[in-house]
N, C-alpha and C positions, 0 to 999 in steps of 0.2 A: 954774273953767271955767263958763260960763253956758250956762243953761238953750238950746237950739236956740230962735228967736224962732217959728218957723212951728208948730215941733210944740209949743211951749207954746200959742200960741191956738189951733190944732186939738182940743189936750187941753180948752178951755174954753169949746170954741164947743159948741151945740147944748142939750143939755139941760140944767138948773142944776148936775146932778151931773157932769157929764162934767169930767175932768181930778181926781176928788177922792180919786182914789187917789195924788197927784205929791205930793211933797214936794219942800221951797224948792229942794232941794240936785239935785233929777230933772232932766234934759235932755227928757227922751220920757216919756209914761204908759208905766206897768209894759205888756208883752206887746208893744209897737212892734217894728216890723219894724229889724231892723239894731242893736238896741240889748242893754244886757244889765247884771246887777249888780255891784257893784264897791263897794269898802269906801268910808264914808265917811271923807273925809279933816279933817272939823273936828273929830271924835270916835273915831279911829282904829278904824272899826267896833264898838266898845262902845254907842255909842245915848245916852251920858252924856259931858257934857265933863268938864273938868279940876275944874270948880267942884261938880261933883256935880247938877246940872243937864237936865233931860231936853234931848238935842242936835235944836235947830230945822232944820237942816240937812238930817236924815233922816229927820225923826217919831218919833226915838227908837228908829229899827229896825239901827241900824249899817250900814246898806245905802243907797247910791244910783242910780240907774237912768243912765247914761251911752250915747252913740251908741258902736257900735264899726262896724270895717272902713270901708268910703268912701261913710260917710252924707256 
């Protein structure tokens, strides 16, 4: 599933740091209205892929931030 295109450049417009809590794998910066956490699916919530590897996907945290209900 891809990143929402709007609230990706909301997360990156303004200051240099704004958005630099998102990782590849985030649809919304963490705390977004409507959104919420959810395992990732390239690293099955471990943070490490199969190869032993820190998982890019999530920053390593097993977790990705997705929209829920009727963003």
């Amino acid at each position: 599933m891809r990143p929402h295109p709007e609230l990706r450049q909301a997360a990156t417009e303004g200051t240099e740091t704004a958005g630099a809590d998102m990782n590849p794998g985030d649809q919304a910066p963490p705390g977004s209205p409507q959104t919420g956490e959810n395992v990732c699916r390239d690293c099955l919530g471990k943070g490490i892929r199969a190869d032993g590897s820190r998982c890019e996907t999530c920053g390593g945290t097993g977790k990705v931030i997705e929209l829920v209900g009727d963003a």
